[in-house]
LODRENMI-484460 format. One record per residue (C-alpha): residue in three letters; x negated, y negated, z. Coordinates in steps of 0.02 Angstrom, whole numbers, plus 50000, padded with zeros to 5 digits. Layout:
(Ala, (X, Y, Z)),
...
//
This chain:
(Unk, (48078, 48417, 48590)),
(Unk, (47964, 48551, 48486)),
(Unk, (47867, 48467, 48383)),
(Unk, (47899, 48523, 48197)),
(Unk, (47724, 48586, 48109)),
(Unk, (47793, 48646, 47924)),
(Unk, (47773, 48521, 47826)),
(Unk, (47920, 48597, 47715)),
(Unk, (48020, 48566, 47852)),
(Unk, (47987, 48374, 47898)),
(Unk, (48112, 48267, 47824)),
(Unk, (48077, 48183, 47649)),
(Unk, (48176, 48013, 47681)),
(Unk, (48051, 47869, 47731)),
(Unk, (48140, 47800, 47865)),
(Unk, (48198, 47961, 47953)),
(Unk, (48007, 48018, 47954)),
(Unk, (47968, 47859, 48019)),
(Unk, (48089, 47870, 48150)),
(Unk, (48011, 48065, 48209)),
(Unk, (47856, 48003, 48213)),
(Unk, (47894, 47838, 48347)),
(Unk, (48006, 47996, 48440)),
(Unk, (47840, 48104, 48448)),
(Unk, (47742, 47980, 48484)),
(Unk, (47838, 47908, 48639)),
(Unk, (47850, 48085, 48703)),
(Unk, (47652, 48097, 48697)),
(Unk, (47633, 47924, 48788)),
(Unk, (47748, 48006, 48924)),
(Unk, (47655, 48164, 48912)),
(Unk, (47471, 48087, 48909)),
(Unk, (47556, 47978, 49086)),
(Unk, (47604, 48147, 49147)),
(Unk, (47437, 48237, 49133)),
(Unk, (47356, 48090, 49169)),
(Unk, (47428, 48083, 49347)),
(Unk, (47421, 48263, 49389)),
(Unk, (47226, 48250, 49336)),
(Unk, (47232, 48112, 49476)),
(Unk, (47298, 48230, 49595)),
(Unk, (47203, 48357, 49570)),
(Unk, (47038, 48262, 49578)),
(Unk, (47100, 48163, 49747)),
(Unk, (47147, 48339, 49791)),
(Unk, (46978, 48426, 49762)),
(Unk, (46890, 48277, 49818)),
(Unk, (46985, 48277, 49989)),
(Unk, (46926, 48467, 50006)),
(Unk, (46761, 48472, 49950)),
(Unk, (46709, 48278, 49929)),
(Unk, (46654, 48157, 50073)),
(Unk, (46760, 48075, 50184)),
(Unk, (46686, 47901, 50179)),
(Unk, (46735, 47767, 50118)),
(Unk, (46583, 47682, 50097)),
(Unk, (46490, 47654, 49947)),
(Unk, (46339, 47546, 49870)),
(Unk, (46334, 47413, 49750)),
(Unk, (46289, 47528, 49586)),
(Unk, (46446, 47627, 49631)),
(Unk, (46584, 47510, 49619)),
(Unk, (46505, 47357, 49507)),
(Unk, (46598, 47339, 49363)),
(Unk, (46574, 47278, 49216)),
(Unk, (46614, 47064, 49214)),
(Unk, (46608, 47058, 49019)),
(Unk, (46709, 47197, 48997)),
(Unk, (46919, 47137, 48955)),
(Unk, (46978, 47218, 49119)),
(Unk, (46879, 47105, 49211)),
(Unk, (46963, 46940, 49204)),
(Unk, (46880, 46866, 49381)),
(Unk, (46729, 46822, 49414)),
(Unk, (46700, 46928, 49598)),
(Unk, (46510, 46939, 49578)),
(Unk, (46415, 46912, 49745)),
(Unk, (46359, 46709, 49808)),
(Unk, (46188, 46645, 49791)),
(Unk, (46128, 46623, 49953)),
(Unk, (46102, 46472, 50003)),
(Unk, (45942, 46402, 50037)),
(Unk, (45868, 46437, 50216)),
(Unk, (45881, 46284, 50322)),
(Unk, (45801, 46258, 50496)),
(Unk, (45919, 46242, 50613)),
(Unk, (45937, 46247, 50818)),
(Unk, (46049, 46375, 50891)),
(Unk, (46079, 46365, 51062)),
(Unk, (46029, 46479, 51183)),
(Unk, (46108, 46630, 51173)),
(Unk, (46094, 46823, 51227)),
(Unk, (46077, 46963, 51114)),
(Unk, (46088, 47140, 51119)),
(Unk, (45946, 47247, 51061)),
(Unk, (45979, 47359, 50929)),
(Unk, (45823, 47450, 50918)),
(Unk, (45818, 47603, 50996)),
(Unk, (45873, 47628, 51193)),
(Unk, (45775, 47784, 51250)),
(Unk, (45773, 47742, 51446)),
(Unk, (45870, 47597, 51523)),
(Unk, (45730, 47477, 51616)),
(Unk, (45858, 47431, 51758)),
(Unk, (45830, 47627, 51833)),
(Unk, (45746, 47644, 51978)),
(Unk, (45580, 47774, 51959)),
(Unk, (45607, 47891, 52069)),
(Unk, (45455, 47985, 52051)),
(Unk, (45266, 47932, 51994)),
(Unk, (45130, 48075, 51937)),
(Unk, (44957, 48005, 51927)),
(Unk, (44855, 48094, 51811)),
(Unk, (44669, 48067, 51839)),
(Unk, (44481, 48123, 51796)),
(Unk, (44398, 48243, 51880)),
(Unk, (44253, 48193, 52008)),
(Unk, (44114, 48240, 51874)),
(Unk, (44188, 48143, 51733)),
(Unk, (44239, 47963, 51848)),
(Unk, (44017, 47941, 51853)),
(Unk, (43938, 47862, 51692)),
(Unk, (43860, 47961, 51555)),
(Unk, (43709, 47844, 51573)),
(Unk, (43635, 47814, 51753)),
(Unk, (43773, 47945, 51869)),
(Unk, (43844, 47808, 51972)),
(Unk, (44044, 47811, 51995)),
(Unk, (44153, 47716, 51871)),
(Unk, (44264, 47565, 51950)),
(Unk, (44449, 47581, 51901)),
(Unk, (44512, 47440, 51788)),
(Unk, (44716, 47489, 51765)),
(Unk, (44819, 47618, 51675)),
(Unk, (44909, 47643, 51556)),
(Unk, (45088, 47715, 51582)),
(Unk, (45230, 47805, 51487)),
(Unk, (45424, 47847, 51556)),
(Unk, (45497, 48021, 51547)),
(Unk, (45669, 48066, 51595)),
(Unk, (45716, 48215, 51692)),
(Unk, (45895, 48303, 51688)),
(Unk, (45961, 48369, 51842)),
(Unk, (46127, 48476, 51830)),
(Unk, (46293, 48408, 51910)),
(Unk, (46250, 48445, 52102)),
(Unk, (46377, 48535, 52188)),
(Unk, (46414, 48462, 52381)),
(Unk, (46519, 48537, 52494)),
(Unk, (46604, 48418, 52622)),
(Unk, (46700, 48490, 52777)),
(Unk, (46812, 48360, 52872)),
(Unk, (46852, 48393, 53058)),
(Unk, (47007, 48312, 53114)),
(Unk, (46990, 48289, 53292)),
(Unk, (47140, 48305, 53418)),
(Unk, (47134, 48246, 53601)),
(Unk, (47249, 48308, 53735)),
(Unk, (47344, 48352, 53849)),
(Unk, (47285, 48270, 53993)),
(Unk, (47275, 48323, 54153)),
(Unk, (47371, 48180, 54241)),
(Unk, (47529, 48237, 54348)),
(Unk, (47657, 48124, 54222)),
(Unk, (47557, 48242, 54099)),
(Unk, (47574, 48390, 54174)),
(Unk, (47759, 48364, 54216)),
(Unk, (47798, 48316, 54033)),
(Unk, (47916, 48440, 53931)),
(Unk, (47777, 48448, 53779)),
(Unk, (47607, 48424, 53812)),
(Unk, (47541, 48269, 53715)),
(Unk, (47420, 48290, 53608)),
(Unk, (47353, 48149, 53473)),
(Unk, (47259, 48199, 53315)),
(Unk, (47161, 48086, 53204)),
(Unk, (47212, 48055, 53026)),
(Unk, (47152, 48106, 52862)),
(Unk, (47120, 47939, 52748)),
(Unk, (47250, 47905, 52618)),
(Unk, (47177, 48003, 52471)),
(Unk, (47251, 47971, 52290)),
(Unk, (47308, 48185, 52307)),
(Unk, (47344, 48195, 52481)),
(Unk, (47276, 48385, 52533)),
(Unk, (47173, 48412, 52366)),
(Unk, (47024, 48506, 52385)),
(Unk, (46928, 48393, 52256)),
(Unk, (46836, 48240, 52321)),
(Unk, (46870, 48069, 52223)),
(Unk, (46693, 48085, 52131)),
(Unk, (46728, 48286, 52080)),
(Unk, (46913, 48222, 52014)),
(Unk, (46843, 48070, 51907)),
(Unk, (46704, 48225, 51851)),
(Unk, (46835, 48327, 51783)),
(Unk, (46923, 48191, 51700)),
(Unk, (46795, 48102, 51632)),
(Unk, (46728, 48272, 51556)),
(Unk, (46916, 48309, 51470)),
(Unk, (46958, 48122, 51428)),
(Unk, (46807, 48029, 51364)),
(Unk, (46694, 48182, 51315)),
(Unk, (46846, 48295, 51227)),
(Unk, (46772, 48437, 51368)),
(Unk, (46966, 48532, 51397)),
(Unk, (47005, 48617, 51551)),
(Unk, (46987, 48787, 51508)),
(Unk, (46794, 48751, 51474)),
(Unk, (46738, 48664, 51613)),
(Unk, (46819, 48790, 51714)),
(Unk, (46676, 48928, 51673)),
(Unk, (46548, 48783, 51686)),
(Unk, (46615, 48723, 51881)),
(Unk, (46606, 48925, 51906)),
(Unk, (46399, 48909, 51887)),
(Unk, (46411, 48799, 52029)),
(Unk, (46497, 48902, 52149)),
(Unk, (46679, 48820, 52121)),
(Unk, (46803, 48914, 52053)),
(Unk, (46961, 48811, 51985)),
(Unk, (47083, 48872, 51868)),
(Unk, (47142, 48768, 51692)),
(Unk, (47325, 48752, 51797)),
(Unk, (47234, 48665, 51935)),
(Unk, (47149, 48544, 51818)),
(Unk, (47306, 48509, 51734)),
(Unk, (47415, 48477, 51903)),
(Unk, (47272, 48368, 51957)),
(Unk, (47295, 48268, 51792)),
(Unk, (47501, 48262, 51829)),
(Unk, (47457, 48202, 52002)),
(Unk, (47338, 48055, 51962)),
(Unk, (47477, 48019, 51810)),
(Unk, (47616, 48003, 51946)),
(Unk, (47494, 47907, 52080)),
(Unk, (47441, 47785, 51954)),
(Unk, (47610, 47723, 51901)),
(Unk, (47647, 47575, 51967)),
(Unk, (47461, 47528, 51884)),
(Unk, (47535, 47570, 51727)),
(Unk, (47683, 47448, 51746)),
(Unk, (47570, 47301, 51787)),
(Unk, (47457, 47346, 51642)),
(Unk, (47593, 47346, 51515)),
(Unk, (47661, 47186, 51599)),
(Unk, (47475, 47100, 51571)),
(Unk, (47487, 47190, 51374)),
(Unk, (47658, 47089, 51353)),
(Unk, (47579, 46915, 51411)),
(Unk, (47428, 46941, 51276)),
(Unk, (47414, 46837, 51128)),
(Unk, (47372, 46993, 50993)),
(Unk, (47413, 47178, 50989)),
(Unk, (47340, 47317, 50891)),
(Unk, (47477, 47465, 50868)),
(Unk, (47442, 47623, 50793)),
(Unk, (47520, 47819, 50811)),
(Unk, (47462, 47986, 50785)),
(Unk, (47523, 48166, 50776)),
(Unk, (47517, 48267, 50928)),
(Unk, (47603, 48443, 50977)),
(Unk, (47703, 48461, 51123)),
(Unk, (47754, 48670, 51160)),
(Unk, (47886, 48633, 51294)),
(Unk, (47971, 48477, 51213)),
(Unk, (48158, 48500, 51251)),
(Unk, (48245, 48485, 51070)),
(Unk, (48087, 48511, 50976)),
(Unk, (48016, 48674, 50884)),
(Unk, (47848, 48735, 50945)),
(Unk, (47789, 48662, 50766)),
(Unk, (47874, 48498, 50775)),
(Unk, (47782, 48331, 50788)),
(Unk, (47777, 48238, 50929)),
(Unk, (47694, 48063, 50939)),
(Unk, (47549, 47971, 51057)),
(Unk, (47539, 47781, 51035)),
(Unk, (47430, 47654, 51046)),
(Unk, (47409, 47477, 51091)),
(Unk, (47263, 47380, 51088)),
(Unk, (47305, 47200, 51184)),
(Unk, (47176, 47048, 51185)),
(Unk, (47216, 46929, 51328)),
(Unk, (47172, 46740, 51316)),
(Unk, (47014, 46773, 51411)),
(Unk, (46958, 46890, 51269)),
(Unk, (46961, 47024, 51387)),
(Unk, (47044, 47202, 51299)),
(Unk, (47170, 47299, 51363)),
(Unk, (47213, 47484, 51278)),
(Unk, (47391, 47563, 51339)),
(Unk, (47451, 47752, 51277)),
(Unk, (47628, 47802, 51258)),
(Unk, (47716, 47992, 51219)),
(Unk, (47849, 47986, 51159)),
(Unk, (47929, 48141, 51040)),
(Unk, (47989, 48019, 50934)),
(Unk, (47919, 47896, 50783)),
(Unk, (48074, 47785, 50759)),
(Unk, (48065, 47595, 50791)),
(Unk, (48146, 47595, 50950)),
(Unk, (47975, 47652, 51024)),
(Unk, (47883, 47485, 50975)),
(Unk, (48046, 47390, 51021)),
(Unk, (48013, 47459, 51190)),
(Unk, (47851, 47447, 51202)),
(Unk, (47849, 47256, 51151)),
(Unk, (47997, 47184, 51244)),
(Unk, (47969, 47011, 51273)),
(Unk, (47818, 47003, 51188)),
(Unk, (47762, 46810, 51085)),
(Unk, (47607, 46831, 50983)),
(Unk, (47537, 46914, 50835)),
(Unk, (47556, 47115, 50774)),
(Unk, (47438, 47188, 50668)),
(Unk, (47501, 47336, 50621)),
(Unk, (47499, 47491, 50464)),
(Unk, (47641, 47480, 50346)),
(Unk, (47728, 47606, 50449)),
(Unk, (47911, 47567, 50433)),
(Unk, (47942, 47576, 50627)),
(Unk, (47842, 47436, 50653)),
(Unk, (47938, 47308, 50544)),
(Unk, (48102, 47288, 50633)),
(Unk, (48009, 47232, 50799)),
(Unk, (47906, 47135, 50676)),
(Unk, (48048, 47009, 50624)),
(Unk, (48079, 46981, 50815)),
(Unk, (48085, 46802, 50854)),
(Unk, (47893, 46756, 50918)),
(Unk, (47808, 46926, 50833)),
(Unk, (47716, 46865, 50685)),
(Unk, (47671, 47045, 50598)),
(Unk, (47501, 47050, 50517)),
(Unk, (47449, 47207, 50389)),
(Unk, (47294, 47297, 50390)),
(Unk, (47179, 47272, 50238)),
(Unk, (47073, 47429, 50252)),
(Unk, (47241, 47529, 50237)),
(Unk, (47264, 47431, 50061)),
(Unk, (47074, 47461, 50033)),
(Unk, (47111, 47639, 50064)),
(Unk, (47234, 47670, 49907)),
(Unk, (47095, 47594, 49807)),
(Unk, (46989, 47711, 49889)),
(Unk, (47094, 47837, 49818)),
(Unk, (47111, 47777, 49646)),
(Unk, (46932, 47769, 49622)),
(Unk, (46912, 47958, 49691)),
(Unk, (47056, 48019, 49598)),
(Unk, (46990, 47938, 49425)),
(Unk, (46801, 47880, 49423)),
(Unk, (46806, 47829, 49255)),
(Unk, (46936, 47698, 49274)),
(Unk, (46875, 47526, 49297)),
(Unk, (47025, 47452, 49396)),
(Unk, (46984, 47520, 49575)),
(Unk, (46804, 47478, 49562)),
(Unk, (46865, 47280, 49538)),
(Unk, (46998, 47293, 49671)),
(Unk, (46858, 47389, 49787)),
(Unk, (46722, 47258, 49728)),
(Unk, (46849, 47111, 49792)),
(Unk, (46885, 47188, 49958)),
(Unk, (46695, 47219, 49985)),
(Unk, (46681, 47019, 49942)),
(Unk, (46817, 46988, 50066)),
(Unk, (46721, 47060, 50207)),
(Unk, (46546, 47020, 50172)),
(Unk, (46616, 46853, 50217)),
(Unk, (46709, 46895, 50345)),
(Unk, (46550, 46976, 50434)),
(Unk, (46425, 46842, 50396)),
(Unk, (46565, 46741, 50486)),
(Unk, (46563, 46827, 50623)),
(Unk, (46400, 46825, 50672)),
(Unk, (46415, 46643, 50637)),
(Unk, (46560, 46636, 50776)),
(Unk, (46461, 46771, 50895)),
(Unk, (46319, 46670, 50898)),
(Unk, (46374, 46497, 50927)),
(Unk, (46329, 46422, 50766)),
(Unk, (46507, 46397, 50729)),
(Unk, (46661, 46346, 50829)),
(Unk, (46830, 46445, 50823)),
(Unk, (46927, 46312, 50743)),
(Unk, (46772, 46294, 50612)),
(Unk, (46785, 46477, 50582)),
(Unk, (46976, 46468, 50565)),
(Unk, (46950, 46339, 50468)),
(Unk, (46811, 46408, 50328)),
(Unk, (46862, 46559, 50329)),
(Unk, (47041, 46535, 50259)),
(Unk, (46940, 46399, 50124)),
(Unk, (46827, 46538, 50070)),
(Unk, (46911, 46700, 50080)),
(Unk, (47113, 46640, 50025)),
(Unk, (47033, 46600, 49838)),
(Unk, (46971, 46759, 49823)),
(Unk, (47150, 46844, 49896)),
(Unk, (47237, 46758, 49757)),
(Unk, (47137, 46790, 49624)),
(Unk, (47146, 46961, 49658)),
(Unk, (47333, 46972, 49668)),
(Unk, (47347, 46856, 49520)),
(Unk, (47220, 47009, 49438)),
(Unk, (47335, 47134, 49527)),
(Unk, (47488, 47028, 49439)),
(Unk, (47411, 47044, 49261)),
(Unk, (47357, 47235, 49265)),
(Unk, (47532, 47316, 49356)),
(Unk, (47616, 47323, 49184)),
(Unk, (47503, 47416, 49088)),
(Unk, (47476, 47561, 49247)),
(Unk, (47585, 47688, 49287)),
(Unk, (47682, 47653, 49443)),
(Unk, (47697, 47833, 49502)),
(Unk, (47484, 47869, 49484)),
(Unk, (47358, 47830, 49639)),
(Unk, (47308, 47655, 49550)),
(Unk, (47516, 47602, 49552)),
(Unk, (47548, 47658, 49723)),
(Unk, (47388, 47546, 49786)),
(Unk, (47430, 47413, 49679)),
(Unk, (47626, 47427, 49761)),
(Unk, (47561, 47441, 49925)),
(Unk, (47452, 47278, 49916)),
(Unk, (47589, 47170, 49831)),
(Unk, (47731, 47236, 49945)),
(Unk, (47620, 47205, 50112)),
(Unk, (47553, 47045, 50041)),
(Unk, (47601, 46904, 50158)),
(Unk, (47569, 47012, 50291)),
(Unk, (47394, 47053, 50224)),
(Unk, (47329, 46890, 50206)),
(Unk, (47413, 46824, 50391)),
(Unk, (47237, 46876, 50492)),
(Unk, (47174, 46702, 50418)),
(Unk, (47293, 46605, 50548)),
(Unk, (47178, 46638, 50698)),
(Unk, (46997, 46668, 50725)),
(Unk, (47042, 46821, 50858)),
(Unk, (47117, 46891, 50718)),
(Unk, (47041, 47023, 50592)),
(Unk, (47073, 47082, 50430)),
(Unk, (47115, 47237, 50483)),
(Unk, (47181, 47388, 50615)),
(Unk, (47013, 47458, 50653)),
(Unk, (47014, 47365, 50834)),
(Unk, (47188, 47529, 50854)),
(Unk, (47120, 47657, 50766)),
(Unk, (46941, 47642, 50857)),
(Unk, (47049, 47661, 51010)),
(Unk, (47158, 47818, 50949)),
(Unk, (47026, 47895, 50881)),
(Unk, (46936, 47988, 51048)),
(Unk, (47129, 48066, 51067)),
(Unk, (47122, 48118, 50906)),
(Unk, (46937, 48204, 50926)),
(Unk, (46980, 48275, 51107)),
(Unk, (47157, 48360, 51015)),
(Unk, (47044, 48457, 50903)),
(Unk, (46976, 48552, 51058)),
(Unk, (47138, 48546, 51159)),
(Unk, (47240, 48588, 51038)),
(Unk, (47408, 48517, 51100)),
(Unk, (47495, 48466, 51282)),
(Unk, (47618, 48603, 51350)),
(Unk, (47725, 48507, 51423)),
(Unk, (47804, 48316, 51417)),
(Unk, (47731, 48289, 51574)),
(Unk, (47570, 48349, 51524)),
(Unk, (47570, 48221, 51381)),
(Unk, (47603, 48099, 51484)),
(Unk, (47483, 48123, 51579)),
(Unk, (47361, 48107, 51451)),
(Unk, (47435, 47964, 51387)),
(Unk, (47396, 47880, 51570)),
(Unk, (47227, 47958, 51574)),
(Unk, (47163, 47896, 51392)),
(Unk, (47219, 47725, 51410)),
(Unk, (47097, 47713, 51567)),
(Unk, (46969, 47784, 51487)),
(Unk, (46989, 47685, 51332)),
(Unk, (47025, 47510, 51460)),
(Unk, (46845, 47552, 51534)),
(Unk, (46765, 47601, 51387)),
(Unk, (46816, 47444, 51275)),
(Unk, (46773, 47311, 51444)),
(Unk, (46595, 47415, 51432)),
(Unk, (46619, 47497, 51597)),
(Unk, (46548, 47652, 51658)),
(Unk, (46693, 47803, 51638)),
(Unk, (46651, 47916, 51786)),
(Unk, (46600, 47769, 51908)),
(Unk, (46763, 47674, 51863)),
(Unk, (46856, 47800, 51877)),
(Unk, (46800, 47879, 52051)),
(Unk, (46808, 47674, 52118)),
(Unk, (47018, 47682, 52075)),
(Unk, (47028, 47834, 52129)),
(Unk, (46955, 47791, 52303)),
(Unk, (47048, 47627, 52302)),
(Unk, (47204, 47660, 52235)),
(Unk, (47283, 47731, 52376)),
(Unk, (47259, 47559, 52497)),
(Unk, (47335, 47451, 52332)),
(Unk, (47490, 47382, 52402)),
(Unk, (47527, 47223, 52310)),
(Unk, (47516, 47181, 52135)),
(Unk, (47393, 47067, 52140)),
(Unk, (47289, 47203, 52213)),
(Unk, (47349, 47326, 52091)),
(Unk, (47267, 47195, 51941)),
(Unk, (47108, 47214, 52032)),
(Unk, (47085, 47391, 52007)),
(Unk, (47110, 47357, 51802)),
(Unk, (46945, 47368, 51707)),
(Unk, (46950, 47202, 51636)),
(Unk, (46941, 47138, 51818)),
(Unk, (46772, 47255, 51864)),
(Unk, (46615, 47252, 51825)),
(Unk, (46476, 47405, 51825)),
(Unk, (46398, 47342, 51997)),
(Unk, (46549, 47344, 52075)),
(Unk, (46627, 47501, 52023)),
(Unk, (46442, 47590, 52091)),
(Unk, (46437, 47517, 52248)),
(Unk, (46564, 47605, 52353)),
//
C-alpha cells in the first residue's frame, strides 16, 4: 500500500481516517519486523566473516540488567559458601603447570661443564677448592625420523645328496617362512606403516606431503602407495572393527555426531555432492571410551538405525532429524545437546547486541554449567559419590531449567518467530525434554562435546586432504580415525599403539584375542615393549 502524503487527499470522515491510520500502522509493525530481521542477518552475517568464532565471553558481556522489566528471574551468580575444612581422601592429580620435559625419560647423555684448573684454587691462600654438588638443568635434543634399512634372507635347504634324494623326480628343497605380516610382501616395516599413518591420521600430515619428506631420507614412495597401504590395513583390520562395534552396542551411553565429507568416485553422486563420515563416541560400564567412524554417502536415519541395532542405553545426540526415529526405539532414551541450544543464543546475541533477551538466556546457560563444573570436580575428586552427584545436581540445576523455560514461555509472544532470537527460543522449547534428560545419570553431560571433540581431528585433517577419491578410500579413513581417536581418548601413545596392532594383528585368531588388541585393553608400557 503507498502511503498517501497530500493532506488534500486523506479522507475527511473520522472513522475512515482512523481506520488508514491502524492500516499504516500495522504495515510499519510488519515492516519495522522485516528490517529488523534482515539487520539480524546481516550482522550474524558480517560477524561470521569478520567477527570471532568463539563462543566464549566474560561476565561484563552478557550481564544483564536484573531491574530492568525483561528480566523477570533472578539468575545472578551464588554466594559462595563459606570455606570449610574438610578431609579428602587420597587422590592423584594431574599437573597443569607447564610440562616442558617428561621426568620418566631416560638421559641419555650428561655434559659436565666445569672451571678451569686456575680458577678451582682460592682467591686467598692458592690451595684447590673441594667440590660440594651441582647444580643441573635438562635440555632436549631433536633427532630426525631415522631411516633403517632391514634386509631379510629367507633361507632354503636342499636337495640332499641321499640316493632316495637323488632318485626323486623333483629335488626337495625346504625354504623358511616369512612371519605373518599385517601386508604380506610390503616393503614397509610395522613401525614405518604406523609412521605414515600416524603422520596422516592424528597430525592431518596427507600423503602427498610426507611423500617429499620420506624422499629426504632416501625412500621414495608415491601418494598411491600410501593410500593402498591405508586400503590394506582397512581390509586387515576388519574383523577388529566388528568386535569393536559389537563392544559400542553393549555400552551404556553413545555420543553420535556427522559431518560433511567429499567423495570424487562415489557411484550416483556428483563430484560436488555431500557425502557423510560419522561418529560414535561409546562409554562402557568400566568408564573406558570407545570412538567408531562410519562412511556412508548418505545422511538419512537408516544410518543410525544401523549403526545402533540392538543397542539399550542413552543417545545424546544434535537435533538432527535422522537421529530421532532410532531415538523412539524401545531401550534408546535420546538426550539433546545444550551447547547446540546455547549456540542459537549465541547467535541472537551476535546478530543484535543491543537486545537484552540473549544475554539472559546466555547468562542462564553460563549458570547451568558453572554448576555443572564445580560438580564435577566434586565427583573427580572423590568428595562426592555418583548417586550424590545425580542426586544434587538435578536439585540445583532443574530450578534453574524451568525458570528459564517458564522466562522463555513469557517472552515467545512478543519476538518474532522467523528472527535469530525465535528460532533459538523454538529450538530450546521443541528439544526440551530431551535437553534437560542428561540429569538422569551422572555419566551423562549436558551436552555433545564428548562427539564433536572426537569428529573434530577429521574435520581439521579434511582441510589439508581435501576429500577421499574413492568409497574405499573413505572407508578406510573411517577405520583409521576411529583407532586413532580409540587411542587417543584411552591416553595412549598413537604411533606405539599403532605399530603394537600392527605387529600383532596378524597372530589374532579368536575374538577374545581380537578385544585385546583394542586400546581400552592397553596400556603405554605395553604397547612400547615389543
Amino acid at each position: 500500500m503507498k502511503i498517501e502524503l497530500d493532506k488534500q487527499k486523506l479522507p475527511d470522515d473520522l472513522n475512515t481516517l482512523k481506520d488508514y491510520t491502524v492500516k499504516i500502522g500495522m504495515e510499519l509493525n510488519e515492516s519495522n519486523k522485516k528490517i529488523s530481521y534482515l539487520e539480524e542477518k546481516i550482522n550474524l552475517l558480517s560477524m561470521e566473516i569478520f567477527g570471532r568464532k568463539s563462543e566464549k565471553y566474560g561476565k561484563k558481556d552478557l550481564t544483564p540488567d536484573l531491574f530492568s522489566q525483561n528480566a523477570s528471574f533472578d539468575i545472578s551468580e551464588e554466594k559462595e559458601p563459606e570455606k570449610k575444612s574438610i578431609t579428602i581422601k587420597e587422590h592423584q592429580r594431574k599437573y597443569t603447570g607447564r610440562k616442558g620435559i617428561d621426568p620418566a625419560l631416560p638421559v641419555d647423555e650428561i655434559i659436565v661443564h666445569d672451571l678451569s684448573e686456575e680458577e678451582k684454587k682460592c682467591s686467598c691462600c692458592g690451595k684447590d677448592l673441594k667440590p660440594i654438588g651441582y647444580d643441573s638443568s635438562k635440555q632436549a635434543d631433536i633427532i630426525p625420523p631415522k631411516r633403517k634399512i632391514i634386509e631379510h634372507h629367507i633361507m632354503k635347504y636342499g636337495p640332499c645328496g641321499c640316493e632316495e634324494s637323488v632318485l626323486k623326480e623333483k629335488p626337495e628343497i625346504k625354504t623358511a617362512k616369512m612371519p605373518e605380516r599385517i601386508i604380506p610382501g610390503s616393503m614397509l616395516s610395522e613401525g614405518a606403516l604406523a609412521y605414515i599413518m600416524t603422520c596422516k591420521f592424528a597430525d592431518g600430515l596427507p600423503f602427498y606431503r610426507q611423500v617429499k619428506s620420506l624422499e629426504r631420507y632416501g625412500i621414495y614412495l608415491t601418494r598411491q602407495m600410501m593410500c593402498e597401504n591405508a586400503i590394506s590395513i582397512y581390509k586387515a583390520c576388519n574383523e577388529l572393527f566388528s568386535v569393536m562395534l559389537e563392544l559400542i552396542g553393549n555400552s551404556i551411553s553413545i555420543n553420535m555426531d556427522e559431518t560433511p565429507f567429499k567423495v570424487i568416485t562415489e557411484k550416483g553422486k556428483s563430484i560436488n555432492s555431500k557425502c557423510y563420515m560419522w561418529v560414535m563416541a561409546a562409554k562402557n560400564k568400566d568408564g573406558k571410551s570407545l570412538v567408531y567412524f562410519h562412511y556412508d554417502p548418505s545422511r538419512a536415519g537408516r544410518i543410525p538405525a544401523e549403526l545402533l541395532n540392538g543397542f539399550q542405553g542413552y543417545l545424546q545426540t544434535d537435533a538432527l532429524k535422522s537421529y530421532n526415529a532410532v531415538g523412539n526405539n524401545c531401550g534408546i532414551i535420546h538426550v539433546g545437546c545444550n551447547v547446540h541450544s546455547r549456540r542459537e543464543f549465541d547467535k541472537a546475541f551476535k546478530a543484535n547486541k543491543g537486545s537484552k533477551n540473549p544475554k539472559i538466556a546466555l547468562a542462564f546457560y553460563r549458570k547451568i554449567y558453572k554448576i555443572e563444573k564445580t560438580m564435577r570436580e566434586e565427583l573427580k575428586n572423590g568428595i562426592i559419590s555418583e548417586t550424590e552427584f545425580e542426586k544434587n545436581r538435578k536439585a540445583k540445576i532443574l530450578p534453574i531449567f524451568e525458570k528459564f523455560k517458564k522466562w522463555l514461555l513469557k517472552i515467545q509472544p512478543q519476538i518474532l518467530p522467523q528472527g535469530q532470537m525465535g528460532k533459538a527460543i523454538g529450538y530450546m522449547l521443541n528439544e526440551w525434554n530431551k535437553l534437560i534428560r542428561y540429569l538422569d545419570k551422572w555419566y551423562l553431560t549436558p551436552d555433545n562435546n564428548i562427539a564433536e571433540n572426537a569428529i573434530r581431528p577429521f574435520v581439521i585433517g579434511r582441510k589439508n586432504w581435501l576429500f577421499a577419491y574413492s568409497p574405499e578410500g573413505a572407508r578406510a579413513n573411517a577405520a583409521l580415525y576411529s583407532l586413532v581417536e580409540t587411542a587417543k581418548i584411552n591416553e595412549l601413545n598413537v604411533f606405539y599403539y599403532l605399530r603394537y596392532l600392527f605387529i600383532k594383528l596378524p597372530f589374532a585368531k579368536t575374538k577374545l584375542e581380537l578385544i585385546k588388541l583394542l586400546p581400552v585393553n592397553l596400556t603405554n608400557e605395553e604397547i612400547t615393549n615389543i
